[in-house]
TORKELO-311865 format. One record per atom (N, C-alpha, C): residue in one letter; x, y, z negated. Coordinates in steps of 0.1 Angstrom, whole numbers, plus 5000, padded with zeros to 4 digits. Example, Ala and Ser with C-alpha at 12.3 -4.5 7.8 and 13.67 -1.06 7.14 Angstrom:
2
A513249434922/A512349554922/A513249674922/S512849784929/S513749894929/S512950004921/
# end
This chain:
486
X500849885000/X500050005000/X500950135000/X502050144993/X503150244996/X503450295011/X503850205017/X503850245029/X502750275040/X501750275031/X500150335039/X500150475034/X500650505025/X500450625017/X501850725019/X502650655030/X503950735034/X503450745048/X502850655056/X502250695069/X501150805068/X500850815057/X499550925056/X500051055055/X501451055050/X502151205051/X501851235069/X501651215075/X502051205090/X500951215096/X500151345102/X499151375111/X498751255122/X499951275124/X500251155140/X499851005136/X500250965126/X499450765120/X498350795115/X497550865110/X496350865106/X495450715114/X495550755133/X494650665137/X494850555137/X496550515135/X497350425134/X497250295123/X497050395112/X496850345100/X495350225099/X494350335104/X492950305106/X492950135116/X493750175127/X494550035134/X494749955126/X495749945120/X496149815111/X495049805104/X494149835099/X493249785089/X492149725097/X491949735107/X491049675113/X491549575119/X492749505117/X493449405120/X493849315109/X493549385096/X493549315086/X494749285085/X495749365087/X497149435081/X497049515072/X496449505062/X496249605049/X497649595043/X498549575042/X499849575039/X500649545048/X501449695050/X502349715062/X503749695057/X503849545062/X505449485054/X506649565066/X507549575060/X508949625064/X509249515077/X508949445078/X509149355093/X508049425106/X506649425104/X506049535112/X507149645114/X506949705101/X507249845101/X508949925109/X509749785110/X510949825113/X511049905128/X511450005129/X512050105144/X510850125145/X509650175136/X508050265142/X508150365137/X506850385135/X506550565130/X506550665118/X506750565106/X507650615095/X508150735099/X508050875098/X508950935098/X509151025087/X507951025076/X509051095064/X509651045058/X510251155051/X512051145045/X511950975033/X510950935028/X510850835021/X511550765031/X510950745043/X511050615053/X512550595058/X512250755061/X513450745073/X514750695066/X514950765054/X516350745046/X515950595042/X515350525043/X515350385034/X515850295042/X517150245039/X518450195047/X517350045054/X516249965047/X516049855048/X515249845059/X514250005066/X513449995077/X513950105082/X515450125084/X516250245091/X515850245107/X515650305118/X515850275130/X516550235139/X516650155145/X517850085154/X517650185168/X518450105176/X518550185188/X517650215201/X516750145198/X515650105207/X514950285209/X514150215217/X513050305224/X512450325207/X511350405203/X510550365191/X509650275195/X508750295207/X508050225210/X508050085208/X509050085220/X509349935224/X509949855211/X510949915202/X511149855186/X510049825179/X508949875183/X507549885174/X506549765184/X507049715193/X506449675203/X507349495201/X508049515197/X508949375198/X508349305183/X508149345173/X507649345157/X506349315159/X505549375169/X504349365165/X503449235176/X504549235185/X504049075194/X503648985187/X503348975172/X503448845168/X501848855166/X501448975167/X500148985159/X499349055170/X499849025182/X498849025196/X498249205195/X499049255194/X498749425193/X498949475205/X499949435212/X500449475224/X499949575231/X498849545238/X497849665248/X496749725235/X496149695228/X495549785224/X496349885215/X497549845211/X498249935203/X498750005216/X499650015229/X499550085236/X498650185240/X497550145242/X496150215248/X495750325233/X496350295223/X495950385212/X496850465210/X498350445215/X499450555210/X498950645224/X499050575236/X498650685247/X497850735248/X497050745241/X495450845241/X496250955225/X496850955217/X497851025213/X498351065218/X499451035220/X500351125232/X499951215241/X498951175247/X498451225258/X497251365253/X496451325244/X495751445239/X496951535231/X497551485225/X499051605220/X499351695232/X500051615242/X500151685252/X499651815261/X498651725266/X496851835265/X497151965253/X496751965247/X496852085239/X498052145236/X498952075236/X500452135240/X500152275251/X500352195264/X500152235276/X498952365274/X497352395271/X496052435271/X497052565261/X497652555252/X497752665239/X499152715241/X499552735257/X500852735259/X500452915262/X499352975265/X499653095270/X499153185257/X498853065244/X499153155227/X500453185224/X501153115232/X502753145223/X503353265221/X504253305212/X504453485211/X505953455222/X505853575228/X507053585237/X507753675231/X509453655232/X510753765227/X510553875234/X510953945228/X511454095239/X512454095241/X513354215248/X514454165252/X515854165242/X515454265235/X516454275219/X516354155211/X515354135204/X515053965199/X515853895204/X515553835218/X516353735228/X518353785228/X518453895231/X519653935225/X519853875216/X519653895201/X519953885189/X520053725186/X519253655194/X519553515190/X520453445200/X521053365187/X522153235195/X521553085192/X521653035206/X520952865203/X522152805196/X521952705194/X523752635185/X523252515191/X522752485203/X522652395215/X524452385224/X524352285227/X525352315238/X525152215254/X524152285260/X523852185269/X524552175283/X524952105287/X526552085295/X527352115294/X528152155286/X529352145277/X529752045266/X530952045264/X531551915250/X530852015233/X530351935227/X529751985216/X531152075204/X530952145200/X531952195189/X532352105174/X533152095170/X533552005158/X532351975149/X532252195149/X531452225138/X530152115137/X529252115152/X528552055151/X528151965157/X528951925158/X529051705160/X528651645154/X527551535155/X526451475149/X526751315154/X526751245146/X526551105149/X528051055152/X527950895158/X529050835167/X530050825154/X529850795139/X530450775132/X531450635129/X530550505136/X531350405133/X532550435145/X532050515162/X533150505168/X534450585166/X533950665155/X535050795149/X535850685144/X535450645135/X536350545122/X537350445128/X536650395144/X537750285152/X538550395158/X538350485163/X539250585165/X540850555158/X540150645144/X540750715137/X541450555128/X541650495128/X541850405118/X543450335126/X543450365137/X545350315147/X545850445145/X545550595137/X546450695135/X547950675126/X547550605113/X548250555108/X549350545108/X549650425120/X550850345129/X551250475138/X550550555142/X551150685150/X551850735142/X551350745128/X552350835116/X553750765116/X553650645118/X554850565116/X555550585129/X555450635138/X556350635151/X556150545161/X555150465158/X554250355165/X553350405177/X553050305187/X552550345197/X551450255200/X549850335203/X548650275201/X548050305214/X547050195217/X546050215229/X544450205226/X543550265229/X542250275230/X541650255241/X540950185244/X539850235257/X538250265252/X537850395256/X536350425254/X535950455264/X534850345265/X533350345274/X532150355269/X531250425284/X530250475279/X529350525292/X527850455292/X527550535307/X527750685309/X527350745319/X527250875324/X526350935316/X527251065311/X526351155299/X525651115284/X527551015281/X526450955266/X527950985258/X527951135262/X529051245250/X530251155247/X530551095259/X532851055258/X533151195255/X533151245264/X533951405264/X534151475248/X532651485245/X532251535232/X533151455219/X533051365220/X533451305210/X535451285210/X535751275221/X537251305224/X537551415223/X536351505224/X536851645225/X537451685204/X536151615198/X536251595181/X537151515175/X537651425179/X538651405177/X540251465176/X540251505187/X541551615192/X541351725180/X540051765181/X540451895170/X540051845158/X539751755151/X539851695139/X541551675134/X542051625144/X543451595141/X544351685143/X544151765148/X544951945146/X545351935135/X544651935117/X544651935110/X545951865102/X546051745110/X547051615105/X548851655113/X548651765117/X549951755128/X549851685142/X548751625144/X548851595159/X548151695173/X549051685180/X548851775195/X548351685204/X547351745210/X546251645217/X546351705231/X546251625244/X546751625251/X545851575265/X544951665267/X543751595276/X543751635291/X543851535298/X543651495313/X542851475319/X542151525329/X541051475334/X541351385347/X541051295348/X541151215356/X540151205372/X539351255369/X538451295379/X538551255392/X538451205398/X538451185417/X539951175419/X540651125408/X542051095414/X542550935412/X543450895425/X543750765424/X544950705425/X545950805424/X547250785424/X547750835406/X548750665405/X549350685395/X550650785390/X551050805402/X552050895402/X551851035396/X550951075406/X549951185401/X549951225387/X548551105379/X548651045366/X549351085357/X550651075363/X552051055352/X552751195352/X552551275360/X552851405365/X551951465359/X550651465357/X549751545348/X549951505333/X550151375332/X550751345315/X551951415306/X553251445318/X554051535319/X554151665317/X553151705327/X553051835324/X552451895315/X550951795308/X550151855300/X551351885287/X552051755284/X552651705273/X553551885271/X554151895278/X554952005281/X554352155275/X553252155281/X552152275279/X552052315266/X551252175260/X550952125247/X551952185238/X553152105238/X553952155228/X555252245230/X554752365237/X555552495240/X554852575240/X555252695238/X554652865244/X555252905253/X554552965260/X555053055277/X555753155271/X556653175274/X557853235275/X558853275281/X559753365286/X560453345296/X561753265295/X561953255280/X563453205276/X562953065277/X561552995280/X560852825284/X561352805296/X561752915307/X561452875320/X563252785319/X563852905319/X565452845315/X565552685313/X564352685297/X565252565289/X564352405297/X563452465306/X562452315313/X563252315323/X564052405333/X564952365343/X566452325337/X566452335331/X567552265323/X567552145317/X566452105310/X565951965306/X565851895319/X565351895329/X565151855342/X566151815351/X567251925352/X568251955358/X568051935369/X567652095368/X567252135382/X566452025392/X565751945388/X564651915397/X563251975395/X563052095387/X561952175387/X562152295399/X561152265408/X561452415419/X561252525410/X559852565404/X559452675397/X558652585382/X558452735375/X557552735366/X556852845363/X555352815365/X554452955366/X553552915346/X553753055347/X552253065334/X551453115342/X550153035339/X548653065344/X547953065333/X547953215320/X547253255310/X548153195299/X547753075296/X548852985283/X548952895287/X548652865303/X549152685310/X550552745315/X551152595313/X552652575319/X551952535334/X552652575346/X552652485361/X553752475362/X554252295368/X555352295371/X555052235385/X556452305397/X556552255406/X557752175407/X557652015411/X558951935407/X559651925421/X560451855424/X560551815438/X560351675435/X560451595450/X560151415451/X560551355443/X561651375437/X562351275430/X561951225419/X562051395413/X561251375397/X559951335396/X559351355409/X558051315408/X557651155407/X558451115415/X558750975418/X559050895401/X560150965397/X560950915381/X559950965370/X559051045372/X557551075360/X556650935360/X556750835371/X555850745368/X556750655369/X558250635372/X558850475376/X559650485360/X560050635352/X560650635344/X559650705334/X558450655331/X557650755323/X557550715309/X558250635301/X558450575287/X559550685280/X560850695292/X562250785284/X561450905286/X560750985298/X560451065300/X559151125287/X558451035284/X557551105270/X558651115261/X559351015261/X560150955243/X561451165247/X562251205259/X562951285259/X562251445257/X560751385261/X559951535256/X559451565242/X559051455238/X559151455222/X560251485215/X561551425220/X562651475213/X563251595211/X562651625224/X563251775227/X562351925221/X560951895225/X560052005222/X558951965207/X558751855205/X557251825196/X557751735184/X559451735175/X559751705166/X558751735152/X558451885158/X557651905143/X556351865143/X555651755153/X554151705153/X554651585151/X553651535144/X553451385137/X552751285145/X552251325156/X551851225167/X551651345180/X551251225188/X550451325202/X549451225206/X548251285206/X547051235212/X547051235229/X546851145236/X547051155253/X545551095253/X545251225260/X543451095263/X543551175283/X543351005287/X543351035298/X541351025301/X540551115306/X539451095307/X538851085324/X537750985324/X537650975339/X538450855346/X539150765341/X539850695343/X539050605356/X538350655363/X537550585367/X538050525382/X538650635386/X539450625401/X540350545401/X540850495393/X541950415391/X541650275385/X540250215387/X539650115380/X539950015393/X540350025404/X540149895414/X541749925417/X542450005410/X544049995411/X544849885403/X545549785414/X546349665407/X547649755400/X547849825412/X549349955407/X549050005393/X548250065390/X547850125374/X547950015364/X547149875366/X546949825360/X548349745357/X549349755369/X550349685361/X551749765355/X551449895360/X552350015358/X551750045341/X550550025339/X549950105324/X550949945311/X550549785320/X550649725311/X552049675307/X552849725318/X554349745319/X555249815307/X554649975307/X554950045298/X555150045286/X553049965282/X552549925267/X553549805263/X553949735272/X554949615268/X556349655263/X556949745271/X558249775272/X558349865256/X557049925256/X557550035237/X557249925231/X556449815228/X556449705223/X557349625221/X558049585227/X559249495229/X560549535222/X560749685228/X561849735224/X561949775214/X560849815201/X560549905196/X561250015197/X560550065210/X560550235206/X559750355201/X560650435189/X559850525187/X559150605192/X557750575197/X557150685197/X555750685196/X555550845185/X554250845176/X552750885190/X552950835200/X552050875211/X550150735207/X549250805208/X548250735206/X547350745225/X547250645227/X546650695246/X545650675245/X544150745249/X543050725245/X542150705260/X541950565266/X541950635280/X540150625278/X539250675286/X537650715286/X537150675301/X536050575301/X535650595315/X534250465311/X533750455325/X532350345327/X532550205322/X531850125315/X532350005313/X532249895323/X531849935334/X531749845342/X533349885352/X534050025351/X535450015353/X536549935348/X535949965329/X536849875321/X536949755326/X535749695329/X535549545337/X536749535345/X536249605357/X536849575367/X538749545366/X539449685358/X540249655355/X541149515345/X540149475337/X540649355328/X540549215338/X539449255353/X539349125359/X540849145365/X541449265370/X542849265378/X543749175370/X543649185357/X544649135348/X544049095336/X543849025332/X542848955319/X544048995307/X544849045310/X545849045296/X545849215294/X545449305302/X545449415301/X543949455292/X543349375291/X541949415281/X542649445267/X543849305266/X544449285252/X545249405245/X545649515253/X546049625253/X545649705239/X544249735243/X543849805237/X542849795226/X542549885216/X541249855210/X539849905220/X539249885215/X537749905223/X536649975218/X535550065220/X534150055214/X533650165228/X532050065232/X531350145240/X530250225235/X530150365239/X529350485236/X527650385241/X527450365229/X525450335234/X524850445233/X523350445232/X522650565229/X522850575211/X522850705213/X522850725199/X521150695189/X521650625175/X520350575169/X519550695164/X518350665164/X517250725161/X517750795148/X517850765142/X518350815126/X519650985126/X520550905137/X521651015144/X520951155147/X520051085159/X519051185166/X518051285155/X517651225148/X517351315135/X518151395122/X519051375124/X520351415115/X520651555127/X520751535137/X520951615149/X520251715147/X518751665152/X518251785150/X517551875140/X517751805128/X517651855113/X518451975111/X519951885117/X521351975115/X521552125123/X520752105134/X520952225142/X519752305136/X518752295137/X517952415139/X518052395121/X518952365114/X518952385104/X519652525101/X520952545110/X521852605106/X521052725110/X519952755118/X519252875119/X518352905114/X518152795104/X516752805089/X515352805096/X515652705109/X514552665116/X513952495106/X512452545101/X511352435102/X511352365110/X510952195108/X510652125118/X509752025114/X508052025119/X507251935112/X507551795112/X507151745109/X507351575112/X506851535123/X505851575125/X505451505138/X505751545153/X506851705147/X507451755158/X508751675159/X509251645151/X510351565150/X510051415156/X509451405155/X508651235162/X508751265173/X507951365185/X508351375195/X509851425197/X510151475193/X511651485200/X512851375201/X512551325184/X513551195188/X512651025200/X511451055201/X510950975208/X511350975224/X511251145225/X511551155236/X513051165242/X514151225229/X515451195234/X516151075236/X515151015234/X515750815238/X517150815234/X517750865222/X519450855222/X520150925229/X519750955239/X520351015250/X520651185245/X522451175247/X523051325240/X522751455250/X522751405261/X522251515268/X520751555270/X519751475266/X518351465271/X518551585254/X519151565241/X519151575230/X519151785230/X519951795241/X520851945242/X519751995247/X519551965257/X518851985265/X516952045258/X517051945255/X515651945242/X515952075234/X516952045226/X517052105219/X516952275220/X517552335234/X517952425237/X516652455241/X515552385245/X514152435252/X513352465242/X513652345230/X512852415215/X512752535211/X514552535214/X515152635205/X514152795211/X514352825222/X513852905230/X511952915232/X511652805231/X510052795230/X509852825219/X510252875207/X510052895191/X510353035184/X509953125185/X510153235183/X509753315168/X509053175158/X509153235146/X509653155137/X510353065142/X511152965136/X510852835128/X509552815130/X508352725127/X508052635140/X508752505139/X508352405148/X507152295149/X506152325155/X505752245155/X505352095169/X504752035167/X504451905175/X504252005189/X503352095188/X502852155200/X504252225209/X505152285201/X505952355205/X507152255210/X507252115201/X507952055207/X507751965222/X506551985223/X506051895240/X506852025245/X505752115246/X506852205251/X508252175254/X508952185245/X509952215244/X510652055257/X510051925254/X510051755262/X509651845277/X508751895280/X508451925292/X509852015300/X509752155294/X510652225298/X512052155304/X512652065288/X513652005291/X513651905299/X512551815305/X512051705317/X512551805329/X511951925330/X511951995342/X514052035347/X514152075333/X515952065339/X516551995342/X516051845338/X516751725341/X516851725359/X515351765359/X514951725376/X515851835385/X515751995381/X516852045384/X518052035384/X518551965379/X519951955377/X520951775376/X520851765367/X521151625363/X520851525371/X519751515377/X518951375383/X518251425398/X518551535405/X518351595414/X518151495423/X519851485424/X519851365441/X519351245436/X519251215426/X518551055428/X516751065430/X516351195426/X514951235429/X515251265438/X515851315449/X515651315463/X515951205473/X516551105467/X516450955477/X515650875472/X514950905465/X513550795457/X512650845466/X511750745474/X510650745479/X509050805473/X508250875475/X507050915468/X506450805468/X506950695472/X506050525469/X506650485455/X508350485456/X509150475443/X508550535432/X508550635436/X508350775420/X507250715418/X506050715426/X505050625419/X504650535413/X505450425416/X505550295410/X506150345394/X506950455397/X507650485383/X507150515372/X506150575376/X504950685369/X504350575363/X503650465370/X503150365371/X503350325357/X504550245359/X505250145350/X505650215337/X505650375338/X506450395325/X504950525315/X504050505326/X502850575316/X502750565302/X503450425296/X502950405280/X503950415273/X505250385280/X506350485275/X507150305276/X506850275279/X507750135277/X509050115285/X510050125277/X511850115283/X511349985289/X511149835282/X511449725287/X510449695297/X510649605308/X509349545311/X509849405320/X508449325330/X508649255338/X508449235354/X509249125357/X508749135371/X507249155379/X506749095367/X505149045375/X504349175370/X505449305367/X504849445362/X504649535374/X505649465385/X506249515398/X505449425413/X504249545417/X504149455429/X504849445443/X505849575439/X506449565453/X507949515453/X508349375455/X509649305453/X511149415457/X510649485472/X511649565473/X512249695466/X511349705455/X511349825446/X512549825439/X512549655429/X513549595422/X514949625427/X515149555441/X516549555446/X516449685448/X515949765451/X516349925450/X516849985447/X515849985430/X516650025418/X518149995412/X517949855417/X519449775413/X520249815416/X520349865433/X521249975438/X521650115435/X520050165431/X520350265424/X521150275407/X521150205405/X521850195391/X520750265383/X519650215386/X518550295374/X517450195365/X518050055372/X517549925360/X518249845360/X518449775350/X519549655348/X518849525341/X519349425341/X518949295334/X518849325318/X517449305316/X517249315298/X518149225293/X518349265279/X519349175271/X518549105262/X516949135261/X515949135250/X514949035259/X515048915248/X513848825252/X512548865252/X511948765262/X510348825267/X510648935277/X511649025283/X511549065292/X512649085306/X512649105314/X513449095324/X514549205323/X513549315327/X514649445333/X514249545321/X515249665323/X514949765317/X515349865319/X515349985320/X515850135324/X517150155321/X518050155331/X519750205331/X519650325327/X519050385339/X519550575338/X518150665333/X518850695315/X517650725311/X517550835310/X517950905315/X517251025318/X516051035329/X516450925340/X515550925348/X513750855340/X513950785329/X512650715325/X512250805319/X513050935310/X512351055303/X511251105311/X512251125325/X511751215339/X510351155336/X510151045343/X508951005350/X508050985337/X508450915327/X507550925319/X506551085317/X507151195314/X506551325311/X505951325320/X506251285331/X505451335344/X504151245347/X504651105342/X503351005341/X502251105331/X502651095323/X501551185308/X500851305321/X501651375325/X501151555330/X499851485339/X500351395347/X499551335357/X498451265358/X498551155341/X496951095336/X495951235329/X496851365325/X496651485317/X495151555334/X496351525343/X495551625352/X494051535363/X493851385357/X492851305359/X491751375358/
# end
């Protein structure tokens, strides 16, 4: 009965509640209740019905199969949803608008397409801790490898970006590469070089002297561009940065970065170089040779990219996985996602009801960008600092609509108006998982497969389920707008 009387805090279960009792669920045991609608602070904090990583839905949808709820508990959340929506949408031309001073005066503490700030970095705690836990051995003059994966826009950057300036603090100089649309390791090792250089010097004129001299004279020039070092090398050196690139860190450490206690190297984007045998035997060459020999040096290499790269790479060489440690970026849990946005519109003494909080982590599926994005559309749809349910559809809509602008553009423009439809279709009740026999058009499947926008479920009782979720936010909102405008 506790937990009928914690769903009761909550406008949104009221009809919910009335549900289970007409099912003769009069006691709503913690196995129901796990990854559902619980969302005050009783619930949410109680470690034993915490949320996992699921959809809410579909977590609430996996629990409750036993007790044949299935469609009629669907058919009752979406007449929810959907009348929220409705009135969301109808009470949108109540809302008070800024003027232009107001709008001045305020700062969102969103960061939507950019790497998040230290300050407010939310979540990705166990991946911090595998991080941070091979620093150690860098203290010792020891040399460590990481690989982090993660699909497209699930905050690598962000999180390497927290890292790096977390460890500022300890004496380490962090050292980031973007790897981006490049496929030569030579390259690679020329940007490792250079960054390294950058990193632990100041532009100076008495620099230019002492890097053509370390070099001897195989630097043509050296430009400052603001507080970047540019070096122009000739062939040779260029050549000896990647055939001699072990003496070449260990002689720039010696020379310039004595007084740092490690150097962080995150190569990010590693992605171009995932079907390279050259990388893969040039990277596992190196990691062997400071191993073998023990040589000192306190370097930690953090490389970042798709897990289906990492794949590809460990198939070139099955001994090269052994390299490194590992952890892949999932969606972030429900629990995260509420810490998130507790924490932000906290820091602007922004309210946030519960049941507006229910839609927003419902609708951020984990997903850190759908999260910013949201966030930044709240933030702006709210003008007296008082969040409510209504303000946060809003806010799922607005942010739906950027996604389509921007983010998921071209893949809405090679989806067929038969596709989109089926999509709308299938994802009206909000369901991440589903099945074949959900799909009547066979060629739709292999489609998507190409598109990278559904993949083989991992979760018994269903087949497939939504890869690219930002695209299921998409169509979902737009399924709702669309049964809205019936």
């Amino acid at each position: 009965m506790e937990y009928k009387k914690m769903l009761a805090e909550i406008d949104f279960s009221k009809d919910l509640i009335g549900f289970f009792e007409d099912k003769n669920l009069c006691i709503i045991n913690e196995s129901l209740l796990d990854g559902t609608f619980g969302l005050s602070r009783d619930i949410l904090f109680d470690k034993r019905i915490l949320f996992n990583n699921d959809s809410l839905i579909d977590s609430f949808l996996l629990n409750a199969k036993a007790y044949n709820l299935n469609n009629e508990f669907f058919i009752l959340l979406s007449n929810i949803i959907r009348n929220d929506f409705q009135e969301a949408i109808s009470n949108k031309s109540n809302n008070e608008i800024l003027d232009f001073e107001e709008t001045l005066e305020k700062e969102s503490p969103f960061y939507s397409g950019i790497p998040v700030s230290k300050e407010m970095f939310v979540g990705r705690k166990d991946s911090i801790h595998k991080i941070l836990r091979n620093f150690p051995h860098i203290f010792k003059g020891q040399t460590r490898h990481f690989f982090l994966t993660g699909d497209r826009r699930m905050g690598k950057t962000s999180l390497i970006d927290f890292i790096g300036e977390y460890m500022k603090s300890y004496g380490v100089v962090s050292v980031y590469i973007s790897n981006k649309g490049n496929d030569s390791v030579e390259f690679l090792a020329y940007e490792i070089v250079e960054g390294l250089i950058d990193e632990l010097t100041l532009p100076d004129e008495s620099l230019k002297t002492k890097i053509v001299d370390f070099f001897q004279d195989h630097v043509e020039s050296v430009e400052f561009k603001g507080t970047k070092i540019k070096l122009t090398v000739d062939k040779n050196l260029s050549v000896s940065f990647k055939e001699d690139f072990i003496n070449h860190l260990k002689s720039i450490y010696d020379e310039f970065g004595m007084d740092k206690k490690g150097i962080l190297i995150v190569v990010d984007d590693i992605n171009g170089l995932s079907n390279s045998e050259e990388f893969v035997h040039w990277y596992k060459r190196m990691a062997d040779t400071i191993q073998v020999s023990h040589i000192n040096l306190p370097v930690y290499f953090l490389l970042a990219g798709y897990p289906e790269k990492f794949y590809n790479l460990t198939r070139l060489d099955e001994s090269f996985g052994s390299i490194f440690a590992y952890d892949n970026l999932d969606r972030l849990s429900n629990m995260e996602v509420l810490e998130f946005f507790e924490s932000s519109f906290g820091e602007k003494s922004m309210l946030i009801d519960k049941d507006a909080l229910f839609y927003m982590i419902l609708f951020s599926q984990g997903q850190p960008l759908m999260m910013q994005e949201l966030g930044e559309s709240v933030f702006w749809e709210c003008p007296n600092g008082h969040i409510d349910k209504y303000i946060a559809i809003r806010g799922i809509i607005n942010a739906a609509n950027v996604l389509a602008s921007r983010q998921i553009k071209y893949t809405l423009n090679i989806l067929s108006e038969d596709d989109k439809a089926i999509f709308k279709s299938l994802i009206s009740d909000g369901k991440f998982f589903f099945n074949s026999s959900d799909i009547c058009d066979e060629g739709f499947l292999e489609s998507m497969f190409d598109l990278s926008l559904i993949e083989v479920s991992k979760k018994e009782d269903y087949d497939f389920c939504f890869k690219n979720t930002l695209v299921f936010i998409y169509f979902w909102v737009e399924a709702i707008q669309g049964l809205i405008e019936k």
